[in-house]
KOLFISE-206137 format. One record per residue (C-alpha): x, y, z. Coordinates in Angstrom, 3 decimals. Layout:
TORRO         X         Y         Z
TORRO         X         Y         Z
...
***
This chain:
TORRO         X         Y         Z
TORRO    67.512   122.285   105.538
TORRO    66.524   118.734   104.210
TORRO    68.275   115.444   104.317
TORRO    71.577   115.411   104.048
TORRO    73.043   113.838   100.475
TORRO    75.283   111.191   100.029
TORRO    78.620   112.816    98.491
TORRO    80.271   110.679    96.378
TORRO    83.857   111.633    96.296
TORRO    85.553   110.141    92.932
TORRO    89.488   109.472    93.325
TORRO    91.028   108.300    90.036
TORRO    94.378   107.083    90.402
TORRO    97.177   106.273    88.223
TORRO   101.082   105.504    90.030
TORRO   100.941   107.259    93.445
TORRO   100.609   103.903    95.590
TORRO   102.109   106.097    98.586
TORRO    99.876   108.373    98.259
TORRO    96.440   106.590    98.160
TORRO    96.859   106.055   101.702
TORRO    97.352   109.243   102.682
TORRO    93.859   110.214   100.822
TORRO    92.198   107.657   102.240
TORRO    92.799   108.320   105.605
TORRO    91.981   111.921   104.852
TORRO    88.440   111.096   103.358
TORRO    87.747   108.286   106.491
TORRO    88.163   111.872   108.670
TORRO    85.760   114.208   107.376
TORRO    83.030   115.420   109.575
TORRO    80.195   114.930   107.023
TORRO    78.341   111.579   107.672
TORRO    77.253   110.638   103.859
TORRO    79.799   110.060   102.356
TORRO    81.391   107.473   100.154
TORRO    85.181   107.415    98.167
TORRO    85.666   105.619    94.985
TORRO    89.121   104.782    93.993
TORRO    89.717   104.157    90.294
TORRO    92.987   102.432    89.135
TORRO    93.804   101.663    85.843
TORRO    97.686   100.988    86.778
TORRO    98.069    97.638    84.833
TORRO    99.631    95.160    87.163
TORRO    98.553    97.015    90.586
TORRO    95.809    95.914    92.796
TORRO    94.610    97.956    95.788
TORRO    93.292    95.840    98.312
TORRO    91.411    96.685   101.572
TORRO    88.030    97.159   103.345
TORRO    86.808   100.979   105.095
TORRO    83.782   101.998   105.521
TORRO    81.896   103.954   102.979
TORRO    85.330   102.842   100.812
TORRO    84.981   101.244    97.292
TORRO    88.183    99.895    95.071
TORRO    87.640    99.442    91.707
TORRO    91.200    97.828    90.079
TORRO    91.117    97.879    86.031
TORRO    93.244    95.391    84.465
TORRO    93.564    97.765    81.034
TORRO    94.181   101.866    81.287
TORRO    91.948   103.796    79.603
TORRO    92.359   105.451    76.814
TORRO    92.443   108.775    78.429
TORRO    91.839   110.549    81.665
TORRO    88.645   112.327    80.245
TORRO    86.732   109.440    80.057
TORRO    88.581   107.904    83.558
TORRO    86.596   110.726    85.315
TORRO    83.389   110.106    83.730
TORRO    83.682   106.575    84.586
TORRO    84.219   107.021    88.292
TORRO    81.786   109.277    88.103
TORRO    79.409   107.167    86.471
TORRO    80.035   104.522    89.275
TORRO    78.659   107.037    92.051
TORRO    75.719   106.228    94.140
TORRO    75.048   110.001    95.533
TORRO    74.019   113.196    93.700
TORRO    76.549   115.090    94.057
TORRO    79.969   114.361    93.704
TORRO    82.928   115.929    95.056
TORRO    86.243   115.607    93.078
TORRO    88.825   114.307    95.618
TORRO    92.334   113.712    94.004
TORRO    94.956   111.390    94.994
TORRO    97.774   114.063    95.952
TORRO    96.322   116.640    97.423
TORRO    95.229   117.358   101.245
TORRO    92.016   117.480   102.041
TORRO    90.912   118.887   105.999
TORRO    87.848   117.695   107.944
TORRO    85.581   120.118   107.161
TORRO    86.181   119.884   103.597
TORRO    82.715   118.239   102.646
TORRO    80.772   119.302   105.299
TORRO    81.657   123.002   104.497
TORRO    81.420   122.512   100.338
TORRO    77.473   121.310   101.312
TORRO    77.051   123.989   103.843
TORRO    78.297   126.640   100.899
TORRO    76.890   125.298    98.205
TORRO    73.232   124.543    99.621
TORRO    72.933   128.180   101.048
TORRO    73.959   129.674    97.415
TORRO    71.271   128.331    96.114
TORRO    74.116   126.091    92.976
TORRO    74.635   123.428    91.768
TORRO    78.309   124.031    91.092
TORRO    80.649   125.386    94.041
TORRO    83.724   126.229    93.795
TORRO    86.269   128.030    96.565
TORRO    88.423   130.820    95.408
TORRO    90.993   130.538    97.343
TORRO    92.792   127.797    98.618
TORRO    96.690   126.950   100.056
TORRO    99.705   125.480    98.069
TORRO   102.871   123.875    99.961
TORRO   106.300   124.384    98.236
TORRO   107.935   122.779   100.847
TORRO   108.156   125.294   103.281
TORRO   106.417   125.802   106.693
TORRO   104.364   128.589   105.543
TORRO   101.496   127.299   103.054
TORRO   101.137   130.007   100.379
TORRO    97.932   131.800    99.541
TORRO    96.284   130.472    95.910
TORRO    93.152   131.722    94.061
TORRO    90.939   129.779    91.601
TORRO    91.363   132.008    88.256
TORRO    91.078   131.354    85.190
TORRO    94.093   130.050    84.087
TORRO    94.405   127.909    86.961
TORRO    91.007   125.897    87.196
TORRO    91.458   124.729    90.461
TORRO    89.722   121.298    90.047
TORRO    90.729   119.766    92.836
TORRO    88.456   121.586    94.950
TORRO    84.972   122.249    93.272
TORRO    81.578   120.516    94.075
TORRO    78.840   119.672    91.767
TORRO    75.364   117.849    91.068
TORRO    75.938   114.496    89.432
TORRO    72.674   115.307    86.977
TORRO    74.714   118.655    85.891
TORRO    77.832   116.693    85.024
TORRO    75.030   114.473    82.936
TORRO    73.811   117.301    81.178
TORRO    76.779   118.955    79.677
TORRO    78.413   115.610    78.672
TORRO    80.758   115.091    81.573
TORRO    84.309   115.218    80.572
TORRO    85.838   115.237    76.864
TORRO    88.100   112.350    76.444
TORRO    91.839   114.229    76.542
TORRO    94.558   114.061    78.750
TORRO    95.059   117.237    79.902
TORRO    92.977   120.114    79.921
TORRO    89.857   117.840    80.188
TORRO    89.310   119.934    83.699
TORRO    88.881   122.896    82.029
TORRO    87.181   122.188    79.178
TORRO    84.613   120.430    81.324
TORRO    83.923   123.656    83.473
TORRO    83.953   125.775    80.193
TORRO    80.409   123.403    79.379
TORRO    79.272   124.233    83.247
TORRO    79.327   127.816    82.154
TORRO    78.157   127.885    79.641
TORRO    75.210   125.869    81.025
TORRO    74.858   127.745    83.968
TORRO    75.459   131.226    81.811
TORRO    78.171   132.258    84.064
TORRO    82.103   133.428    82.781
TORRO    83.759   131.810    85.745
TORRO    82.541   130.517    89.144
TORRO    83.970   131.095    92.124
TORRO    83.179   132.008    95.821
TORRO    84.927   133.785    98.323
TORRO    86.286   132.044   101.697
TORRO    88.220   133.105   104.912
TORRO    90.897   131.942   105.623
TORRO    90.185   129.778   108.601
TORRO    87.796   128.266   106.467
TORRO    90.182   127.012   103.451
TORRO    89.873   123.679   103.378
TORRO    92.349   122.510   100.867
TORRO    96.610   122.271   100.218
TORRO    97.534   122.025    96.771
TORRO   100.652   119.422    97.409
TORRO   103.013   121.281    94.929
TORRO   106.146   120.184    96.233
TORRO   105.309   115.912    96.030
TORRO   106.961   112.993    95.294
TORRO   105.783   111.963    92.267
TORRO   105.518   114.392    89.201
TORRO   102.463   115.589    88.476
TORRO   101.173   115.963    85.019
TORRO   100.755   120.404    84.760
TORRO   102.633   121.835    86.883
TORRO   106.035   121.396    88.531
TORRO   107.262   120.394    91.494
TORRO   107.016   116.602    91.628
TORRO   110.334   114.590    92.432
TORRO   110.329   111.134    90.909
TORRO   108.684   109.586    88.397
TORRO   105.215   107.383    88.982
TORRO   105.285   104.084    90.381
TORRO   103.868   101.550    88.113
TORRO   105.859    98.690    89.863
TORRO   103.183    95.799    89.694
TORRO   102.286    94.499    93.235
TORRO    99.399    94.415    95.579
TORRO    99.155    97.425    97.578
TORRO    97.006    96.947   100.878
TORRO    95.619   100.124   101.823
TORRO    96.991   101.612   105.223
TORRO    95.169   104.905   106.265
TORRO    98.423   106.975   107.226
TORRO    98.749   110.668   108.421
TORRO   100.716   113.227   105.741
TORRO   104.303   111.634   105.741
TORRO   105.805   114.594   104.728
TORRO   106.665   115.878   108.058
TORRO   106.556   119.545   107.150
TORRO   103.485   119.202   105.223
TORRO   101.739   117.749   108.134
TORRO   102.512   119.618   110.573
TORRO   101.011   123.177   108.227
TORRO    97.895   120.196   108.163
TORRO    97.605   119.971   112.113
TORRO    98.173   123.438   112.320
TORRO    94.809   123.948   110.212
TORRO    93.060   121.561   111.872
TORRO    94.125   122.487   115.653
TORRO    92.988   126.268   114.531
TORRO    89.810   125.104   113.213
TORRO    89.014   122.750   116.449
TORRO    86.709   125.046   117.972
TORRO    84.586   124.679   115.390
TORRO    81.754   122.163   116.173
TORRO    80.694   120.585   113.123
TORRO    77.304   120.802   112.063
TORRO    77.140   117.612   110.277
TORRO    78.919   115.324   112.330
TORRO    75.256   113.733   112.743
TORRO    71.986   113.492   110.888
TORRO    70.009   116.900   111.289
TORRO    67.399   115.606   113.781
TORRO    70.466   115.949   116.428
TORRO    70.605   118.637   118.398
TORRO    73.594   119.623   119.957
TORRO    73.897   121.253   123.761
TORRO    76.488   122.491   126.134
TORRO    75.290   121.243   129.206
TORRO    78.192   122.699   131.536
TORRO    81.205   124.399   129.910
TORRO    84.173   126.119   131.748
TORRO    85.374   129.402   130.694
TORRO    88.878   127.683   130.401
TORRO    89.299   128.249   126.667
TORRO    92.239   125.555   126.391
TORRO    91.420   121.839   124.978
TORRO    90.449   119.295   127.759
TORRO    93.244   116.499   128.793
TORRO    90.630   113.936   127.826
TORRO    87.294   113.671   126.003
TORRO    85.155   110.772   127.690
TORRO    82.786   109.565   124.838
TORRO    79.599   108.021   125.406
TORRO    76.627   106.475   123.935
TORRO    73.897   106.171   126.426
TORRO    69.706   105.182   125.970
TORRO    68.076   104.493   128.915
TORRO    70.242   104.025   131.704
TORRO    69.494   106.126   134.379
TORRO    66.532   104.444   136.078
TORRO    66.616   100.828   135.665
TORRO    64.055    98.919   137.690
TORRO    64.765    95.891   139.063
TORRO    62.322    94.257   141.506
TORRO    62.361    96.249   144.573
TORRO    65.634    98.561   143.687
TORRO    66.206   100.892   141.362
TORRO    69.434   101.212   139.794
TORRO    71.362   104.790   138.399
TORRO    74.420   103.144   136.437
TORRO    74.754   106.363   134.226
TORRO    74.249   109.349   136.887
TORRO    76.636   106.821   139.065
TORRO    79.150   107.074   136.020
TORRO    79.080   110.876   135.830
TORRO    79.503   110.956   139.250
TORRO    82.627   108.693   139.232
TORRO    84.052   111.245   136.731
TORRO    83.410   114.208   137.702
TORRO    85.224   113.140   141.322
TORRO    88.056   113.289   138.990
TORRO    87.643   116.493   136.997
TORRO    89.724   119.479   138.056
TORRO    93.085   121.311   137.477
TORRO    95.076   118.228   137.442
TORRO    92.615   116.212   135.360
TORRO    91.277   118.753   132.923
TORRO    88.669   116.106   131.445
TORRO    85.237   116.376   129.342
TORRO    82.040   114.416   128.898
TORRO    80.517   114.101   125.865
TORRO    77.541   111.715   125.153
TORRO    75.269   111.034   122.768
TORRO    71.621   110.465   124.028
TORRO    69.272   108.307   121.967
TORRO    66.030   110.041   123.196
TORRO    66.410   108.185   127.175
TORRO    63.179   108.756   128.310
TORRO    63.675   106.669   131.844
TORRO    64.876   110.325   133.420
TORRO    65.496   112.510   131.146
TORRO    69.268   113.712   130.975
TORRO    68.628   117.686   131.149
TORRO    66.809   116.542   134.645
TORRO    70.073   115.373   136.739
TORRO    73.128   115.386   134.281
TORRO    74.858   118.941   135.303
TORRO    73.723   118.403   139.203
TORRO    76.188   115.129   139.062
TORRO    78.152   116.654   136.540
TORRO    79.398   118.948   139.414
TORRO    81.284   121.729   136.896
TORRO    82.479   119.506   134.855
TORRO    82.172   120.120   131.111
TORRO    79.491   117.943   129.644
TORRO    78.319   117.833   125.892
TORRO    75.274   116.180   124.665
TORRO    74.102   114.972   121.264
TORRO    70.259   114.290   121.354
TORRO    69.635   111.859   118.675
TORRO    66.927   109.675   117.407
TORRO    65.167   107.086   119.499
TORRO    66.681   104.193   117.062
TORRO    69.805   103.048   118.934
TORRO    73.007   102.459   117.500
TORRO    76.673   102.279   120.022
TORRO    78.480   102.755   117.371
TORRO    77.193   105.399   115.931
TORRO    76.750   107.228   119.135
TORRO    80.202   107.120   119.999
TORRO    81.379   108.549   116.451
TORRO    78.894   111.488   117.109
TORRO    80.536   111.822   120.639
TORRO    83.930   111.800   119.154
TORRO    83.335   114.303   116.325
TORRO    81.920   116.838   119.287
TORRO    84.909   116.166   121.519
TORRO    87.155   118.790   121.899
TORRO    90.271   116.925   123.186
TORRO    92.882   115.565   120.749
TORRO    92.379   112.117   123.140
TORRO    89.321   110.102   123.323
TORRO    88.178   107.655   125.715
TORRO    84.812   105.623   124.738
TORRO    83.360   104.265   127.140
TORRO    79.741   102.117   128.082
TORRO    77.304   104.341   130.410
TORRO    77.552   101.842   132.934
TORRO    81.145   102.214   134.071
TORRO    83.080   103.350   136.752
TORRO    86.004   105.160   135.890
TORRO    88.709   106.287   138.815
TORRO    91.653   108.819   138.140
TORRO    94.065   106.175   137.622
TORRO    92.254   105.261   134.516
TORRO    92.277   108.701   133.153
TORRO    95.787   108.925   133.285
TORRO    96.838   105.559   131.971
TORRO    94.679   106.295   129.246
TORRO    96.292   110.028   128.516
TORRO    99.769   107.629   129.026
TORRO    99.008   105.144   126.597
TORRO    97.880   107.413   123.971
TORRO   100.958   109.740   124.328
TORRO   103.215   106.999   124.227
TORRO   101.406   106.739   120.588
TORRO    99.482   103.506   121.581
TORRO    95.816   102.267   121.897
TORRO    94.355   101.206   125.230
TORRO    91.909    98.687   125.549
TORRO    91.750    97.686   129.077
TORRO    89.557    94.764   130.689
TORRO    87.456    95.876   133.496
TORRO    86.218    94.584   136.445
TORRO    82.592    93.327   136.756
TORRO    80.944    94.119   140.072
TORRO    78.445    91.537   141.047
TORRO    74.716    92.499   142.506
TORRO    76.120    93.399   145.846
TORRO    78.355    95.779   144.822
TORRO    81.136    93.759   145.585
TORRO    84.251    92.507   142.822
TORRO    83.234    90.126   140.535
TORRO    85.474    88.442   137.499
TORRO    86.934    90.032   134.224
TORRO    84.945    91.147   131.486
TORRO    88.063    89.383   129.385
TORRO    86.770    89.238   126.087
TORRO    84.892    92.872   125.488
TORRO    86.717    95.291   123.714
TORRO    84.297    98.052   125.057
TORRO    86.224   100.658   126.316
TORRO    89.138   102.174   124.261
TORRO    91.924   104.724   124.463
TORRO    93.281   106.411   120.931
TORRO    94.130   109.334   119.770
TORRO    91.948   111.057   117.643
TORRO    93.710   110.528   114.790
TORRO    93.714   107.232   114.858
TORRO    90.066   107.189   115.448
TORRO    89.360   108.879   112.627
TORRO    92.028   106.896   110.464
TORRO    89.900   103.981   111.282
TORRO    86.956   105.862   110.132
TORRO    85.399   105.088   113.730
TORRO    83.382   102.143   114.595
TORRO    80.618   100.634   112.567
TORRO    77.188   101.499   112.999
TORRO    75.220    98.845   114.159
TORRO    71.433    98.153   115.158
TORRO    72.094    95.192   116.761
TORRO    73.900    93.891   119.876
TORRO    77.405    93.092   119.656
TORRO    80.870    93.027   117.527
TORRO    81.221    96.641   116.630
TORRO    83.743    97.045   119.287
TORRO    85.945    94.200   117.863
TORRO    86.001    95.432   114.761
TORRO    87.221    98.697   116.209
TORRO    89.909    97.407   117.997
TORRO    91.066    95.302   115.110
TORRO    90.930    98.191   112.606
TORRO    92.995    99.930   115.326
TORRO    95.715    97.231   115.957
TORRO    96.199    97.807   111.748
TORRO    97.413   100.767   112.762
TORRO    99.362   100.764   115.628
TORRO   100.090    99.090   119.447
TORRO    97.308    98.251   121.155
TORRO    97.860    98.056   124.848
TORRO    95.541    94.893   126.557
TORRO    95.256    94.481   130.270
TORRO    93.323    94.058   133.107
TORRO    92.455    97.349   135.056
TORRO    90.826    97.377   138.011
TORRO    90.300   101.253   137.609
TORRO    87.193   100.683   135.666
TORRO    84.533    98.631   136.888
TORRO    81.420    97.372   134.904
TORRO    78.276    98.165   137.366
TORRO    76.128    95.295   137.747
TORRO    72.356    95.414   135.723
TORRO    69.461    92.648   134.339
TORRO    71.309    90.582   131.470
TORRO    67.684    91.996   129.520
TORRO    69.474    95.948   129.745
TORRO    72.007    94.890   127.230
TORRO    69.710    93.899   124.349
TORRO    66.443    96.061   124.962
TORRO    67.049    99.141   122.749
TORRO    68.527    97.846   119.349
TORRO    65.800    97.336   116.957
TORRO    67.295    93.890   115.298
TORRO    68.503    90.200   116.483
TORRO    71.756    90.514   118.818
TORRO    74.411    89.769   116.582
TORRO    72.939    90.131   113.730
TORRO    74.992    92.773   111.752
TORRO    77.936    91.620   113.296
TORRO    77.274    88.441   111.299
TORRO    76.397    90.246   108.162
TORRO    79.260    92.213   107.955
TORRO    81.225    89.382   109.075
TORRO    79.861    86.903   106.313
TORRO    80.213    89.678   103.684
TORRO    83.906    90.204   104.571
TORRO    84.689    86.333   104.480
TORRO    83.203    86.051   101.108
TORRO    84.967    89.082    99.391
TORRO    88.329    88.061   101.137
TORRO    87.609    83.749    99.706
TORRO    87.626    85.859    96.316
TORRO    91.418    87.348    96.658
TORRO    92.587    84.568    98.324
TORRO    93.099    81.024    97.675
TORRO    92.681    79.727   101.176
TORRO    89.395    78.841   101.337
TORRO    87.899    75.760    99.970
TORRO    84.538    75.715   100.122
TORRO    81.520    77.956   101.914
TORRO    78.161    76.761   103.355
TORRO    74.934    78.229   104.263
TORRO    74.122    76.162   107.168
TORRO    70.658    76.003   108.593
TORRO    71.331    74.302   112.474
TORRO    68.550    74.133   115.042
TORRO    71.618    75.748   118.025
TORRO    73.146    78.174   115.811
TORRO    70.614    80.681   115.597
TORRO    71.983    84.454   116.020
TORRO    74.951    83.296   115.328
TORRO    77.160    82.995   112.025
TORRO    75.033    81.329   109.574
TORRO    78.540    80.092   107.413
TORRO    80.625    77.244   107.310
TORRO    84.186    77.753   105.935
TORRO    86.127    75.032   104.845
TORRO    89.950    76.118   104.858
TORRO    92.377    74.120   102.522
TORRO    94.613    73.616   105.466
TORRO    91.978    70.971   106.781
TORRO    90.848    73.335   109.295
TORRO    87.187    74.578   109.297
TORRO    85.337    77.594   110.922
TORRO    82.005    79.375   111.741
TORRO    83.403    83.453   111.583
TORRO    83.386    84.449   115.069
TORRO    81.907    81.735   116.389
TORRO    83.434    77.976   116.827
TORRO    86.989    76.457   114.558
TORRO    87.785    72.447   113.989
TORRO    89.169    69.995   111.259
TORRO    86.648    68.361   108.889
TORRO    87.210    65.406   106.519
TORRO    85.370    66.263   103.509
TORRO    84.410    64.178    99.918
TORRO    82.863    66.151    97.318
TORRO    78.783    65.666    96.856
TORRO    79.161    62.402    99.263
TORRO    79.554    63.138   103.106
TORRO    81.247    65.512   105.547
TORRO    82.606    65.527   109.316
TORRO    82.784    68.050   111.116
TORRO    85.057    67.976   114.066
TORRO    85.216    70.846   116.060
TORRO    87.421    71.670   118.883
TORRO    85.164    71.831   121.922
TORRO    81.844    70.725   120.404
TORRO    81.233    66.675   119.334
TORRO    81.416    65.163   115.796
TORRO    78.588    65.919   113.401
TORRO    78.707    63.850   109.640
TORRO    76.113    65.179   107.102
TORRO    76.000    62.854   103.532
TORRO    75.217    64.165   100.698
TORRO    71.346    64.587    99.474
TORRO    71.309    64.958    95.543
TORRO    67.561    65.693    94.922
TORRO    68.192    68.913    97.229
TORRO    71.643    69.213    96.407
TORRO    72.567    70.032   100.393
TORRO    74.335    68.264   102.764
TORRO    72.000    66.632   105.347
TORRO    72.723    65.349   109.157
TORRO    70.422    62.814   109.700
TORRO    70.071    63.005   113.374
TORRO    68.903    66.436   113.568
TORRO    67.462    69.070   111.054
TORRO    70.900    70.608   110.212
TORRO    72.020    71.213   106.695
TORRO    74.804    72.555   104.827
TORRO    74.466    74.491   101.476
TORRO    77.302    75.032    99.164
TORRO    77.968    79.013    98.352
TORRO    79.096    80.179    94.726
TORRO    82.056    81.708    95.102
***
């Protein structure tokens, strides 16, 4: 099996605003890592605003002319080769893209398509569907973007442009009609017949669509339909003993360290992502934070604390984790994820959580200590259908307490549909900010409990562990994805004044941008905030809260702002 492909999943949308953040939070869940979603709206007066990962709006201001040639233009917008269709009403489950691949790379096609498939009618029980003729069953299928190229894409109708288009892909592929079987604990679709808004071929739809101009920020959101979601969990809790196989790259490779023959979900799924933390020299000493962790855990694991361990391992070579791990492990369960050598937290702990078999996560940092009264506020908090992101205790070189780590959002409690609503954290190579970005996307969603814990306790390292294994600048994506954000949101918003590339001699690995607020206030994103007193192409001050006054003037032959008592300048940003 080669690379995986990105799959570009192409939503166009047309008067469901309810609905689009159902399917978003759906497609920020599935368990196949390249992925992207393209929402198309062509609802005159409605924007969709909001920023996910691998998540791409595209609002039209005119609707086009029909829904034929809507397709082919989302279509035509995908990055990947091969698109999955992905439409606005209907439920997709995890596995949904990772199984479609799976199928359709082992057949040996370029077009898949399930044959069957479950409908709700409102009622508990989901009733059994096939793909037939007469019933196309678009919602569901697969396919290579050059294949779409080749037979033309879609005809520009209304309705029937579905099947008309996979009339051409049989005809090209020389086939009547395509299908493929499936069990049925491998179905991973539910044709939402009973749904609010009417749907355009078939009955069951209750009110008309909602073309109300507004702006509609996107809010991933479990099935609101409470009798439609629970048929979803259902599914999903049946299909949980599944481990996916492309919740990573395929240079991963997945082992059960120590399992238990206890065939019931763990209380709690402890996520980590861990590279070299097991031997850590340091003069004299040598230091274990990791085995030290496990240990700590494992004094916690039993009847009453049914807990896992799951961690992905970024090729630690320091001592090896097959070496020690089940030996402190002590019979608890213990999962790891071998992974590359290039080190990202982020996306070790969204491999950890996609292996975890408990419906509550915990991620943690390797070098914690975590006592039994922090396993079960954790399982509290998250029952109580809250976050937890407790501050923990730094231990200084002696062992002994030391102060708060008060502004690290590093260890985190949530359910795990809230982790995947968030569509985890972001992926980082460098040091820093992925966990803040977490937590924020999190506190979109719900409660987010803060407080100091002495139950964990950060073990004490060199400052030089922290930075040693990512391969760029600490900071340094942080700041990108920071910058990029600012700069997309100065375009929907008419707060911001003006934007500067700054070039300072103190501020490297650090924001880069100035932002000048129309409110008089001023700020570097995520770094330091003030007032400024500003004259267009003549001179600005700059004077921040805890840092002294610095006035650049104006320098027209390199159209920059220049401080003449140090080499810092300010360049103005199109925006």
């Amino acid at each position: 099996m080669g690379a995986l492909p990105l799959i570009s999943c192409v939503m166009p949308t047309y008067g469901r605003p309810s609905y689009v953040n159902e399917s978003v939070a759906m497609f920020l869940a599935q368990d196949y890592p390249q992925k992207e979603l393209i929402i198309l709206n062509d609802c005159v007066g409605q924007q969709f605003l909001g920023e996910f990962p691998d998540v791409r709006i595209v609002n039209r201001s005119s609707r086009f002319a029909s829904l034929g040639e809507k397709r082919n233009a989302c279509i035509s917008l995908a990055r990947g080769p091969v698109i999955a269709i992905w439409d606005d009403d209907d439920v997709y489950l995890p596995w949904r893209l990772s199984f479609s691949w799976s199928e359709m790379e082992q057949l040996g096609t370029s077009f898949y398509r399930p044959a069957q498939f479950w409908a709700y009618w409102g009622n508990a029980d989901l009733h059994e569907n096939q793909a037939v003729p007469g019933w196309v069953s678009h919602q569901w299928v697969l396919f290579r973007k050059d294949l779409w190229d080749k037979v033309g894409g879609y005809p520009a109708i209304d309705l029937g442009e579905d099947a008309q288009f996979f009339e051409r892909v049989h005809r090209e592929l020389g086939e009547t009609f395509i299908k493929y079987e499936l069990v049925p604990g491998d179905r991973f679709g539910i044709l939402r017949g009973t749904s609010e808004y009417q749907h355009m071929s078939i009955g069951g739809g209750v009110h008309p669509l909602d073309t109300t101009p507004d702006d509609y920020r996107i809010v991933p959101t479990a099935i609101c339909d409470p009798i439609l979601r629970g048929a979803h969990d259902r599914l999903v809790a049946n299909h949980a003993g599944k481990v996916g196989a492309f919740c990573e790259s395929n240079s991963a490779f997945y082992r059960v360290v120590h399992e238990t023959g206890i065939a019931t979900k763990p209380a709690l799924s402890v996520c980590v992502s861990v590279k070299n933390r097991s031997r850590i020299k340091h003069g004299m000493r040598e230091l274990r934070p990791f085995p030290h962790c496990v240990s700590c855990l494992a004094n916690s694991y039993g009847p009453d604390m049914p807990i896992e361990l799951v961690v992905s391992d970024f090729a630690s070579d320091d001592w090896p984790l097959i070496e020690w791990i089940s030996d402190c492990a002590a019979g608890m369960p213990v999962r790891v994820v071998s992974l590359g050598a290039s080190f990202s937290r982020g996306r070790g702990l969204n491999v950890a959580a996609a292996h975890a078999r408990s419906d509550r996560l915990l991620l943690c940092d390797a070098d914690l200590l975590i006592s039994l009264t922090a396993l079960r506020r954790a399982i509290e908090i998250i029952d109580c259908q809250k976050a937890w992101f407790p501050i923990c205790r730094c231990l200084a070189e002696n062992g002994t307490p030391d102060c708060w780590l008060d502004p690290g959002y590093g260890v985190a409690g949530v359910s795990r549909s809230v982790f995947n609503a968030t569509g985890g954290l972001p992926e980082f190579r460098s040091w820093g900010g992925e966990d803040d970005i977490f937590a924020a996307r999190v506190g979109d969603l719900l409660e987010r409990v803060r407080e100091r814990f002495d139950g964990i306790r950060h073990q004490w390292h060199p400052d030089w562990c922290r930075f040693e294994n990512y391969e760029r600048p600490r900071f340094a994506d942080y700041h990108e994805h920071t910058e990029a954000r600012l700069l997309r949101a100065s375009m929907q918003s008419g707060e911001v004044l003006k934007i500067f590339r700054a070039v300072h001699p103190h501020w490297q690995g650090t924001s880069q941008l100035l932002v000048l607020l129309r409110n008089g206030r001023m700020e570097r994103p995520g770094a330091d905030r003030g007032k400024y007193v500003y004259e267009e192409e003549k001179h600005i001050a700059l004077k921040w809260d805890h840092w002294p006054v610095e006035i650049l003037t104006w320098d027209d032959s390199q159209r920059i702002f220049r401080d003449p008592t140090k080499p810092f300048t300010l360049m103005p940003v199109a925006i």
